[in-house]
C-alpha distance (Angstrom), angle and dihedral (degrees) to the residues before:
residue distance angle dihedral
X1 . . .
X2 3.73 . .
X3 3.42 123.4 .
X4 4.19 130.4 -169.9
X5 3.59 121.8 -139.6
X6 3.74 129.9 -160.0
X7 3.84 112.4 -136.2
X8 3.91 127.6 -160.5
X9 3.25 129.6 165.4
X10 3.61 127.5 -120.5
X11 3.88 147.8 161.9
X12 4.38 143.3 -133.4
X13 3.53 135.5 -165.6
X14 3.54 130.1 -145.0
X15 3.44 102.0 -157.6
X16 4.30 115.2 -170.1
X17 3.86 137.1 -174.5
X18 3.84 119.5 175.7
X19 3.86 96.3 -42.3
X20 3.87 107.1 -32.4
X21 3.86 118.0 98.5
X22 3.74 123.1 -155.2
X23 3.84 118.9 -116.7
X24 3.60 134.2 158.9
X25 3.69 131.7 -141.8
X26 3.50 114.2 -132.8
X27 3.63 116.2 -127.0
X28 3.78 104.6 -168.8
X29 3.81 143.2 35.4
X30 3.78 133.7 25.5
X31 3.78 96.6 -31.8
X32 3.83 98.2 44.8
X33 3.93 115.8 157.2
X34 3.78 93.3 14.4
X35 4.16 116.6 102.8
X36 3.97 139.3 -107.8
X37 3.14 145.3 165.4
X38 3.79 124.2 -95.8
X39 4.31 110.6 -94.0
X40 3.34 139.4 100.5
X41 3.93 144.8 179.4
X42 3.27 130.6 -38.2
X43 3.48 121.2 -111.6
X44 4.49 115.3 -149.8
């Protein structure tokens, strides 16, 4: 079976300070609650 994937590009941060690392929670969507780093699409 052949299957077609959409592709877009995107980019995270890991942002650090002493020992913490930044993450968000999401707070919408599929993946609501669970954590990510902060990033996003790119725009052209």
């Amino acid at each position: 079976m052949c299957r077609s994937f959409k592709s877009i590009n995107e980019v995270a941060a890991i942002i650090k300070n002493d020992n913490k690392v930044f993450a968000a929670e999401r707070g919408y969507g599929d993946y609501k609650g669970w954590w990510e780093f902060p990033g996003g699409k790119i725009e052209i």
